[in-house]
C-alpha positions as CSV (number, residue, x, y, z in Angstrom):
1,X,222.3,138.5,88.1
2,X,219.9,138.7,84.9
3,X,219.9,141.7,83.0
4,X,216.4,143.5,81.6
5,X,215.5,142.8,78.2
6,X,214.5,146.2,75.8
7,X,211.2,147.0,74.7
8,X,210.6,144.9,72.0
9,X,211.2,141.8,74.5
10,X,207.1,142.1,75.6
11,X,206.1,140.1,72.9
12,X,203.0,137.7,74.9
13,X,200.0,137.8,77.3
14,X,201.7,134.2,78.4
15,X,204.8,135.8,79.1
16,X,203.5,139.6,80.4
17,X,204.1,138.7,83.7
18,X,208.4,137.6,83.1
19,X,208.6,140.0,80.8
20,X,208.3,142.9,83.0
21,X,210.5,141.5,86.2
22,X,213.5,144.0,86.2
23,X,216.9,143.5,87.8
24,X,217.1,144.9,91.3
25,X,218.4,148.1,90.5
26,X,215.4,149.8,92.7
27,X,216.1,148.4,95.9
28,X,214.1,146.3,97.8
29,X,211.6,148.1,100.5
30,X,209.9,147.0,103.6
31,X,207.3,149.3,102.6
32,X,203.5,147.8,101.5
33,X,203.2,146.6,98.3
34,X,200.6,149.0,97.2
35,X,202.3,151.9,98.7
36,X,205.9,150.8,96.6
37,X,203.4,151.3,93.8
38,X,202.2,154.9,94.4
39,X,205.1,155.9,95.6
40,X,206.9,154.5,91.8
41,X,204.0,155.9,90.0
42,X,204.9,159.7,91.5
43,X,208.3,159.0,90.6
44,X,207.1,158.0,87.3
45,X,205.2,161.5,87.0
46,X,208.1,163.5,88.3
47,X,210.2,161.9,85.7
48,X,208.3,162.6,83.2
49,X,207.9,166.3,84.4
50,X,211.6,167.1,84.6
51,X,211.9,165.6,80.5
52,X,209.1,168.1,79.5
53,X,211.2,170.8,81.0
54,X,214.1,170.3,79.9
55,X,212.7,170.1,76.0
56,X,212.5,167.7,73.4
57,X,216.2,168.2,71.8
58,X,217.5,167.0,75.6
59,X,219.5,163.4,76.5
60,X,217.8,160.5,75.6
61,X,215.6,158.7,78.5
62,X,217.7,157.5,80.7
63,X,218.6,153.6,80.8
64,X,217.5,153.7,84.8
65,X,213.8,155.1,83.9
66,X,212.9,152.2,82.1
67,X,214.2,149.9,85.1
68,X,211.8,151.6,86.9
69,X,209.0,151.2,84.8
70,X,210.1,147.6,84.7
71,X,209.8,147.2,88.0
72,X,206.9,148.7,88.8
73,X,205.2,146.2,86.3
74,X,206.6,143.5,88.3
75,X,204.9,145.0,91.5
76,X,201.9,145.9,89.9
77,X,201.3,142.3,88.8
78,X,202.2,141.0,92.2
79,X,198.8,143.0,93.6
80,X,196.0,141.4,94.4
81,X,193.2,142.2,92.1
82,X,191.3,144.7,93.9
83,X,194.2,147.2,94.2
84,X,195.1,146.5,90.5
85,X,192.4,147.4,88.8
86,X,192.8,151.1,90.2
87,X,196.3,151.7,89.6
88,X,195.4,149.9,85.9
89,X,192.7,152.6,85.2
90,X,194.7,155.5,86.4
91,X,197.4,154.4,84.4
92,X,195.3,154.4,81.1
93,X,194.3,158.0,81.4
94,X,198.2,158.9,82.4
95,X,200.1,160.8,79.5
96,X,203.1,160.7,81.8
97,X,203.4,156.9,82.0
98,X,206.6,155.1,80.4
99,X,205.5,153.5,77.3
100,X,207.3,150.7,77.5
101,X,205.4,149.7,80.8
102,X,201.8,150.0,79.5
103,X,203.1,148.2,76.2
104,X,204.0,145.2,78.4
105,X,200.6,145.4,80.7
106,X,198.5,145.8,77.9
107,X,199.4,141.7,77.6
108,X,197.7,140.8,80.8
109,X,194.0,139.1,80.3
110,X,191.4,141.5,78.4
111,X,189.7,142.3,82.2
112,X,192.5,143.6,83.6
113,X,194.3,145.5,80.3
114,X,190.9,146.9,78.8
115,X,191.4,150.1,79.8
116,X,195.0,150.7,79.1
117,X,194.2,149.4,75.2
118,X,191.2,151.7,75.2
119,X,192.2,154.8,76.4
120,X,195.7,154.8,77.4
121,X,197.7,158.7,75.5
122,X,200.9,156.9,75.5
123,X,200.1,153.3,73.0
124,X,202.0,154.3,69.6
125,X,200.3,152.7,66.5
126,X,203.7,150.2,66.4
127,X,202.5,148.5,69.9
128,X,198.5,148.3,69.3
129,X,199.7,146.5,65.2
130,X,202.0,144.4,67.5
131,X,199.4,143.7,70.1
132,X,196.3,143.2,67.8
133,X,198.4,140.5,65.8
134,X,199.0,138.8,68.8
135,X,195.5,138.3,69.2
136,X,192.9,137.7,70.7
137,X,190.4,139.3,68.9
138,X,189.0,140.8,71.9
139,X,191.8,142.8,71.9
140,X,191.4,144.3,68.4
141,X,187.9,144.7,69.6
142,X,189.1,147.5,72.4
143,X,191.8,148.9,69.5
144,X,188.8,149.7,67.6
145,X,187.0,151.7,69.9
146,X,190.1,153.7,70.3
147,X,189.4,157.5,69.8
148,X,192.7,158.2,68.3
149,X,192.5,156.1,65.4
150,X,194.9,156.8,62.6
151,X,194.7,155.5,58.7
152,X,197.4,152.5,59.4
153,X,196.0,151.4,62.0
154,X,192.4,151.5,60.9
155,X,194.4,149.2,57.8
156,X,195.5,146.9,60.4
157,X,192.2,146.4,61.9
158,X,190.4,145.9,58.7
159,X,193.0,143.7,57.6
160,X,192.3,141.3,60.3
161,X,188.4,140.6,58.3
162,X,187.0,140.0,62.0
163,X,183.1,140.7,61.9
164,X,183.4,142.3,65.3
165,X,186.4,144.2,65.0
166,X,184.6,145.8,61.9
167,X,181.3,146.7,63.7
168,X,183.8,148.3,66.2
169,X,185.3,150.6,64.1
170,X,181.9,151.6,62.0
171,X,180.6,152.6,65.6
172,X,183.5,154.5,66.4
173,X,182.3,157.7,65.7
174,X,185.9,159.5,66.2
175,X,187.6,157.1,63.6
176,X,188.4,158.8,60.6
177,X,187.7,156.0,57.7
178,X,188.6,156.8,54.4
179,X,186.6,156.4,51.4
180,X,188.7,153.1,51.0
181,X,188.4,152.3,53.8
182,X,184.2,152.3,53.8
183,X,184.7,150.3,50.2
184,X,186.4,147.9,52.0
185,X,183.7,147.4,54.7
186,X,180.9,147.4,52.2
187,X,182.6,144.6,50.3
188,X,182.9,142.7,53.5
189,X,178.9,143.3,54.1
190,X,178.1,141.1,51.2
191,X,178.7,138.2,53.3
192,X,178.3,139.9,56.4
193,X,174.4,141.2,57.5
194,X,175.4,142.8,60.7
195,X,177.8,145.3,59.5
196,X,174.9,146.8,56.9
197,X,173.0,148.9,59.2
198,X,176.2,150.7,61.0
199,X,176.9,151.4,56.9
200,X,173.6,152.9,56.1
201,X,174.1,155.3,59.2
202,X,177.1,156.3,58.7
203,X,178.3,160.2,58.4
204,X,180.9,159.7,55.7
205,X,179.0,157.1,53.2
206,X,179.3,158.8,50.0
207,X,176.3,158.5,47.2
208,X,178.2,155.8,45.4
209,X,178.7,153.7,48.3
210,X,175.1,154.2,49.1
211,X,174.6,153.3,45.5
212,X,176.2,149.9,46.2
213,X,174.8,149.3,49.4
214,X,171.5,149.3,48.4
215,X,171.3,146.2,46.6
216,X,172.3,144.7,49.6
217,X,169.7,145.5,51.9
218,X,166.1,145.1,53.0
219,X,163.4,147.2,52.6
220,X,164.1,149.1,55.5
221,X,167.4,149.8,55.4
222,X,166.6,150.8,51.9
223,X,164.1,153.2,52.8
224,X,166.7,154.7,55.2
225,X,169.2,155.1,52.3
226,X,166.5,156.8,50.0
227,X,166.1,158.7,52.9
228,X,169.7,159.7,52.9
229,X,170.4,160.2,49.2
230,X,168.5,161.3,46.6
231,X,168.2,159.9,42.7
232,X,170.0,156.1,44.1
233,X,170.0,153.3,42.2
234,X,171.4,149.6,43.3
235,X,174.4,149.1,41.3
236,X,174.7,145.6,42.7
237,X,171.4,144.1,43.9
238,X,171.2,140.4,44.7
239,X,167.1,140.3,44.9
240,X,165.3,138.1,42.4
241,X,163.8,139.1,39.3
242,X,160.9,140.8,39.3
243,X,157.5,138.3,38.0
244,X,154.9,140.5,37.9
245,X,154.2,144.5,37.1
246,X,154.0,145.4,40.8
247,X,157.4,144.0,41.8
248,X,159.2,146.0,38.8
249,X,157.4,149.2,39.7
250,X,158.3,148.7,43.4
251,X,162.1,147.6,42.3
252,X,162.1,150.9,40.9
253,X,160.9,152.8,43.8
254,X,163.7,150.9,45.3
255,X,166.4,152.5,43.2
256,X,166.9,149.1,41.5
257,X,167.4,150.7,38.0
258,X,168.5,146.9,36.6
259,X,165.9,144.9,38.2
260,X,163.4,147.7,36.7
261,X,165.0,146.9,33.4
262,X,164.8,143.4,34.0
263,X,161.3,143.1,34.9
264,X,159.9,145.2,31.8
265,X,161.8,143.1,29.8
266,X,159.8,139.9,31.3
267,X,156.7,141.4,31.0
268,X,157.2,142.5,27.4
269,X,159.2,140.2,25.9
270,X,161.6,142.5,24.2
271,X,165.3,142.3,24.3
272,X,167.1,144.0,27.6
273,X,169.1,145.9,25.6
274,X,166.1,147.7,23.7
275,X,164.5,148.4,26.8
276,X,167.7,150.3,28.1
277,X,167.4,152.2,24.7
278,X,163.8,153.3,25.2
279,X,164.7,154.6,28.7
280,X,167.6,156.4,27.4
281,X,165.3,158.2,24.8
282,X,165.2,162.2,25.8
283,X,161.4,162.2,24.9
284,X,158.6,160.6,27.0
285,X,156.8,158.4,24.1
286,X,159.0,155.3,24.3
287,X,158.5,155.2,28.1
288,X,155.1,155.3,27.4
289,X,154.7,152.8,24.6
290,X,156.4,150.2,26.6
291,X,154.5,151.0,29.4
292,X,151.6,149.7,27.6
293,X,153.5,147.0,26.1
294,X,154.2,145.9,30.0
295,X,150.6,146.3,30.9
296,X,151.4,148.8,33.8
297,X,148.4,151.3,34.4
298,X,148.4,155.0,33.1
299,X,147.9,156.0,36.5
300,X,151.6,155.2,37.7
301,X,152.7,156.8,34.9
302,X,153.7,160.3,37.0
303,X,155.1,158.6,39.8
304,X,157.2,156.1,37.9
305,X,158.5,159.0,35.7
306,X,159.5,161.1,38.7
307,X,161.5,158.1,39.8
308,X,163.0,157.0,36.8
309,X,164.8,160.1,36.4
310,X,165.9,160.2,39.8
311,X,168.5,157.1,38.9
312,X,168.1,157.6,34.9
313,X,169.9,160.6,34.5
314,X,166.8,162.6,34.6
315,X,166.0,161.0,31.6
316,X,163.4,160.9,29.8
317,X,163.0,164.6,30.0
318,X,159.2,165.0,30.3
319,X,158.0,168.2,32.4
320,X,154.3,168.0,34.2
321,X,152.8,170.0,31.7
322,X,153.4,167.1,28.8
323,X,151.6,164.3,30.6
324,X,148.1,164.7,29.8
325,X,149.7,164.4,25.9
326,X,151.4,161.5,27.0
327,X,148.5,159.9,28.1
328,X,146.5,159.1,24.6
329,X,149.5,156.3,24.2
330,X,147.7,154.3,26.9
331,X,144.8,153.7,24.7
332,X,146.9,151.7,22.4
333,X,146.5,147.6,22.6
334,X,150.0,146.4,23.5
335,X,150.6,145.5,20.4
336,X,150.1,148.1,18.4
337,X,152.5,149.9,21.4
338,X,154.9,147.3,20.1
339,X,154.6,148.0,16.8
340,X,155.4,151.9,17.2
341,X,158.4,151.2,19.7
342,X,160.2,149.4,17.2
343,X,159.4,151.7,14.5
344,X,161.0,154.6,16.8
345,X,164.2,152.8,18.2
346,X,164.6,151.2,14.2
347,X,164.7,147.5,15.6
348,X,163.0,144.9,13.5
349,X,159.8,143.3,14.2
């Protein structure tokens, strides 16, 4: 007569159904097939009653509990569907169930072991790893949604770089990802549009993530995240650069500190580098000069500065009250602005 294998003998969907056949230790029983079933399952509970009474530094489970579990999988894959999926859903809400029995049914098809991968108390971290590296994905899908999440098996689930697996777990709102976590689901966004706008929603981004995130996005997204946030700037933005005035002011307004840099330095014709250095400058006068130097209107001149320090550091330190002084440098032909930046930031002509 063959002899039940342990746990750890579940290991397939393919074999779910071999895998749970125990010896006959339970006898045989005239009874329905559906009432063997219920009847099991209130033995099951009552088990599982008398443990939690006697305490948790009691005897180990006995051998003869886990036959039973075993062979109540066996009859509860022998049921035709419609009496299945019942049994199947009250199991994955039962906290009294025998691990190893769910462990094993969570191996049958995705329609019939949804529930149990969802919701069931009883899963341990070790079985959902050991089931999600089984595959199929559809699987790690249901893992995801999990409202129990912890860090290693978040790890697990990011580790299997499955587009839908990581939507799942940005959606989750119960699962507590780390700040390394969200890194590692921003760096999968570069190549992957449909994780971006979960990101831009969700609770725990952090200003530098949102930082990074919004060189990544459209203009949409990016007015959600300036929504968010306040004083961003794309660390890592892939859009062109800018050709004309009104794409660098509007790279700006999108917290695109290095494309603003960029695009004044094609308009100008000076050196990146000085360009950084005039921004840099604590007084407003360099901003200024190579504002006219750029062509770009004294009119923006208030709402650009108000921006620029947002992602400059609050730099140049210019209050209200200095503007209409400012203002004079507009009158000055964009050469002789050029002139008088250099003299300032001591670079030759």
């Amino acid at each position: 007569m063959p002899h039940a294998r342990p746990a750890a003998a579940f290991p397939t969907a393919a074999t779910a159904r071999a895998e749970v056949r125990a010896p006959q230790a339970v006898p045989s029983s005239t009874l329905q097939p559906l009432t063997q079933v219920r009847t099991l399952l209130r033995l099951m509970q009552l088990n599982a009653m008398a443990r939690r009474l006697t305490g948790p530094n009691e005897t180990p489970t006995p051998a003869s509990h886990h036959t039973l579990a075993l062979r109540l999988g066996e009859l509860i894959l022998d049921l035709n569907d419609a009496d299945r999926f019942p049994i199947l859903t009250e199991l994955s809400r039962a906290d009294w169930a025998e691990p190893l029995l769910i462990a094993a049914l969570c191996r049958l098809p995705v329609e019939s072991s949804a529930a149990l991968i969802l919701h069931s108390p009883v899963l341990s971290t070790g079985s959902l790893r050991a089931l999600i590296a089984e595959g199929p994905e559809d699987k790690a899908i249901l893992a995801a949604r999990r409202p129990d999440l912890d860090a290693p098996l978040i790890g697990a689930l990011l580790d299997l770089n499955v587009p839908a697996v990581n939507l799942a777990l940005l959606n989750n709102g119960h699962a507590p990802l780390s700040t390394a976590h969200l890194d590692r689901l921003i760096a999968a966004a570069r190549d992957d549009i449909g994780l971006r706008s979960a990101l831009v929603r969700h609770p725990a981004l952090s200003h530098r993530q949102a930082c990074a995130l919004l060189g990544l996005v459209g203009p949409r997204l990016r007015d959600d995240l300036n929504g968010r946030f306040e004083g961003l700037y794309a660390t890592d933005f892939t859009a062109p650069v800018p050709v004309d005035e009104a794409q660098t002011l509007h790279r700006l307004q999108q917290g695109d500190f290095a494309g603003f840099c960029t695009g004044l330095a094609r308009a100008t014709g000076l050196e990146p580098g000085l360009i950084r250095r005039a921004l840099r400058e604590v007084s407003g006068v360099p901003l200024a000069l190579l504002l006219t130097v750029a062509g770009i209107d004294r009119a923006a001149f208030p709402t650009l500065l108000t921006r620029l320090q947002a992602v400059n550091d609050s730099r140049p330190r210019v209050a209200p009250a200095h503007w209409p002084w400012l203002r004079h440098i507009f009158d000055l032909t964009p050469d002789e602005a050029r002139a008088r930046l250099t003299a300032i930031l001591a670079v030759p002509t």
